[in-house]
N, C-alpha and C positions, 0 to 999 in steps of 0.2 A: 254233562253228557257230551262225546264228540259230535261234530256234525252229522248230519241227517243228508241221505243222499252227494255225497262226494264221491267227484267225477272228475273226469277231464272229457271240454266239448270240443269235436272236431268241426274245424269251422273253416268260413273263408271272409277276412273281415269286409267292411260295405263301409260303413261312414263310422264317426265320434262324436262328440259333444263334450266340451269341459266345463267345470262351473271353478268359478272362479270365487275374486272374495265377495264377502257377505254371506256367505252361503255356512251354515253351523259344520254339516258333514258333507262335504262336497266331493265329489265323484268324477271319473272321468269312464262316459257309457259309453263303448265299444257297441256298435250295433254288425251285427254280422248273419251270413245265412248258411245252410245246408248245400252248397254248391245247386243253388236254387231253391224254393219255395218261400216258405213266411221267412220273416224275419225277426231272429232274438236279438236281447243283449247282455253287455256282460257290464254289472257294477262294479269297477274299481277304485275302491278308496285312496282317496289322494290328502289327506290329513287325518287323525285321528281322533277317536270320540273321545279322548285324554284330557281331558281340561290342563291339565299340569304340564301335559308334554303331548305335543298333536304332532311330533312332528313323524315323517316315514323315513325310513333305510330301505337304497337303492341300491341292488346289484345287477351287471348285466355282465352274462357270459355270454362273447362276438363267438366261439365257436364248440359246440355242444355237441358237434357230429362225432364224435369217438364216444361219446357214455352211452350205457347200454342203454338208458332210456328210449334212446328215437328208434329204436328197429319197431321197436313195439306199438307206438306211437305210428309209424310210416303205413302199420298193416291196419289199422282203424276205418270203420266205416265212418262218412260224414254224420256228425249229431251227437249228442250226450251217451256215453260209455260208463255206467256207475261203478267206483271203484271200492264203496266202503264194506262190497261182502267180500273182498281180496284179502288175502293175506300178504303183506310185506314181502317181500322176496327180490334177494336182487336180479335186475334187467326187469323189476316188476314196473306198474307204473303209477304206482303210490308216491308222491313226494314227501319231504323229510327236510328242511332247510340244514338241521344239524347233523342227520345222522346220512345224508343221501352225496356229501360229496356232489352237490352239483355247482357248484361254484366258490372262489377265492373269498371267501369271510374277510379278509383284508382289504379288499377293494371298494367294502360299502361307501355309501355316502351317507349322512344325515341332512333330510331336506328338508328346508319349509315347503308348506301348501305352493303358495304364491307372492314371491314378493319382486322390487322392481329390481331390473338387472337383468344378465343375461346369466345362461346356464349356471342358475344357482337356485332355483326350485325342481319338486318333482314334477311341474308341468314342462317345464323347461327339458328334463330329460325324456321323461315319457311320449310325450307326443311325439316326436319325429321318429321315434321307431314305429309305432305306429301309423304313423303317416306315410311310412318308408312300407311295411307291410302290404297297405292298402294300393298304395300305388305299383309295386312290382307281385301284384296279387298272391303274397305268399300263404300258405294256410296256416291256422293260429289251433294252436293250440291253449287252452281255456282249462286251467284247473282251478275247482272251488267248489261251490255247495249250489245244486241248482235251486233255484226256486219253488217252494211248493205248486203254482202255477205251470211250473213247465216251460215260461216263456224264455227263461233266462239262466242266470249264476251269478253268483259273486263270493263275496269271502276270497277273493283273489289274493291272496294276500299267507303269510304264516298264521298258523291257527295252532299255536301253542306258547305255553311261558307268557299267557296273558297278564293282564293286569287282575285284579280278584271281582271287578265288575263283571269282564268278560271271562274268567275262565272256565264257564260253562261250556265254552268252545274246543277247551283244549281236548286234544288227542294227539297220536302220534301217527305218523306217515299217513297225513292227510293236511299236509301243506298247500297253497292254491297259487300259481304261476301265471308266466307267457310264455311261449315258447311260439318260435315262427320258424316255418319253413319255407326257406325260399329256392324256390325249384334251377337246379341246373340243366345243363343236357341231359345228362343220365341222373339217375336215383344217387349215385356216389360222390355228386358232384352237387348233390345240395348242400344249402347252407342251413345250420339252424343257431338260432341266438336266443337265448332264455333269459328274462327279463321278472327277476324274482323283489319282492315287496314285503316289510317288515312295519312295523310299529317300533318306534326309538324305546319306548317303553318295554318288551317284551323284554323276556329273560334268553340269556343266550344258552344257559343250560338247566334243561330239563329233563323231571322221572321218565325212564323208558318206559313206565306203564300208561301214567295217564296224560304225558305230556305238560302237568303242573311244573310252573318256576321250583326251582330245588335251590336254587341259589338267588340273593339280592342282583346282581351282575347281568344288566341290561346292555342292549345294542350300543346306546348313546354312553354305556360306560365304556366301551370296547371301541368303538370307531373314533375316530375325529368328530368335531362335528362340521357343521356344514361349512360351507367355503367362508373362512373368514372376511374373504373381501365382499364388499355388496350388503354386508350385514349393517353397517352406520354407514349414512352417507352424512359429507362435510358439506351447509347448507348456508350460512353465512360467516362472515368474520367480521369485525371492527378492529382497524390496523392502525398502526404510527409508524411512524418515521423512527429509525432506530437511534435510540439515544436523545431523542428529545420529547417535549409532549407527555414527561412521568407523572402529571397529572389525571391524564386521559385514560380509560381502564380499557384491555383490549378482551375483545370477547371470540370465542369460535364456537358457533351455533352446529350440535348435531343432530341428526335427527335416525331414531332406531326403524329399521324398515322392517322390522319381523314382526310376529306375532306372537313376541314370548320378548319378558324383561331382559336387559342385557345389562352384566355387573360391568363398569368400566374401571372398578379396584386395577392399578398397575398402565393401563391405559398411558398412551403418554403420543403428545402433539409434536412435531419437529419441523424446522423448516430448511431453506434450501445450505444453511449453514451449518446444520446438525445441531445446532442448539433445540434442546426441547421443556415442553415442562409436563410436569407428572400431571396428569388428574387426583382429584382428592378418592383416598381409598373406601367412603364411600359413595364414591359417583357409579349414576346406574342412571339407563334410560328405561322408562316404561315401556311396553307393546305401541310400538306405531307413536312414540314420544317423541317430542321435538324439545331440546333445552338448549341454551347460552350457559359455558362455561368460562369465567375469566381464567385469563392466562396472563397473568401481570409478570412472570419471569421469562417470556416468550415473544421475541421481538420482530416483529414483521413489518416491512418496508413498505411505504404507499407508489416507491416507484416499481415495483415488482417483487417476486418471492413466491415458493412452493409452499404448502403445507398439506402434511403427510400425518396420519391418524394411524398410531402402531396399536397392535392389544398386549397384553400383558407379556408374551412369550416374542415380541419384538416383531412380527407378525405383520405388512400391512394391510390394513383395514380399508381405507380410502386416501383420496391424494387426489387434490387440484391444483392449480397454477393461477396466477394472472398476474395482467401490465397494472401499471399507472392507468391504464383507460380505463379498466374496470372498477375503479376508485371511487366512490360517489361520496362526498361530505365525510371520507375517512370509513366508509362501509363497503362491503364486496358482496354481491347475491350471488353465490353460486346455484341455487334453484332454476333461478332464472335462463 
């Protein structure tokens, strides 16, 4: 059955709260008000209950003032608008991720939750629009499934081509967003930016009736996935002297920063010479795994030298440097 009470809230946001790791399904709560009185807020999911694959697909459209949606949208009273006795229609204000034309399908990203680095999770992109919102007091618009309680929403997020746990959820044009408006001088001179949320798992196309996957053909099959850099970081090495010491076995320590296995099949180590050496095809790091791989074809200098971590498609991955000072008994701690 589709959702139950889906709506879009007009709102004016007030503060957030992230959660971070540890956390099984973590969320990032938007708390906002009615241009006065109580305060709600809005759950949005920022990983997925997928065990297989948690991860989300980010789209943001910077300018959304030409689709028919915001007229409609603009003439709304503040507070919860329920949309699901509507019928579809265009300039209506039911969302559709595949059938509604509101944003470039090519521009997604696939994100992890949280991992270290900069703009390479969905906290990393999420917040600052947010925080951009709050601060130049734009109004947010809030589509999703309020709570039976009335206090809140969430489902912010695509609500079809589930996975077959959740596809109790599916339906069509009752997709759940953000959309912000940020006030200009006049009404023509607002900005609005809509900031839409998917599951890597869902199906990209589905029945026009019940919004059910019609096809195997997921987000994370159709996107890239996430920014390949920041995904392995290079954490130690054991170096020689080139050409001598073939005794001695060199190692380059990596360590996987995600929360999902990564295959290093094709992987290949290079340094400021362009000499490299392949990883074994089947080398892989666990979730949050740290291993020493030897590179006995791969000669790195204890007076200095780069070393560059390509992925399979030549791609790079990460890349450090150092002197002879960082040289300690023929070891290098890049952590450090």
């Amino acid at each position: 059955m589709p959702l139950v009470n889906y709506g879009v809230w007009k709102a004016y946001p007030k503060d957030y709260n992230v959660e971070r790791r540890g956390t099984r399904k973590p969320h990032l709560t938007l708390n906002f008000h009615n241009n006065g009185g109580p305060d709600f807020h809005a759950a949005i999911n920022i990983r997925s209950g997928d065990r297989q694959e948690s991860r989300l697909v980010y789209w943001v459209n910077e300018d959304m003032s030409g689709h028919p949606l915001v007229g409609g949208l603009s003439e709304l009273e503040p507070g919860f608008e329920q949309l699901d006795d509507k019928e579809p229609e265009r300039g209506g204000l039911r969302l559709d991720y595949i059938r509604g034309n509101l944003f470039d399908v090519n521009t997604g990203r696939v994100l992890e939750h949280d991992i270290t680095g900069p703009n390479n999770d969905i906290i990393d992109v999420l917040v600052p629009k947010v925080q951009q919102a709050i601060d130049e007091r734009a109004v947010v618009y809030i589509f999703g499934e309020q709570f039976n309680r009335k206090d809140g929403i969430h489902n912010v997020h695509m609500n079809q081509g589930n996975i077959r746990r959740y596809s109790g959820d599916d339906g069509v044009f009752q997709d759940g967003a953000l959309l912000f408006q940020f006030r200009g001088a006049v009404p023509e001179a607002d900005r609005w930016v809509g900031i839409f949320l998917a599951f890597a798992s869902q199906a990209v196309h589905t029945s026009e009736n019940s919004g059910h996957a019609i096809s195997r053909v997921t987000w994370k099959d159709l996107l890239p996935g996430d920014l390949v850099e920041n995904s392995v970081a290079i954490r130690k090495a054991v170096v020689d002297s080139f050409g001598q010491g073939e005794d001695k076995k060199q190692f380059v320590t990596l360590a996987n920063l995600t929360n999902r296995k990564i295959s290093l099949a094709g992987w290949r180590i290079r340094n400021s010479r362009w000499a490299q050496q392949f990883l074994p095809m089947d080398a892989a790091l666990g979730a949050k795994a740290t291993e020493a791989f030897e590179v006995p074809n791969y000669p790195l200098s204890t007076d200095g030298d780069t070393i560059t971590l390509l992925d399979r498609d030549g791609l790079k991955v990460a890349g450090v440097s150092y002197t002879s000072q960082h040289v300690k008994n023929g070891e290098i701690d890049f952590a450090g």
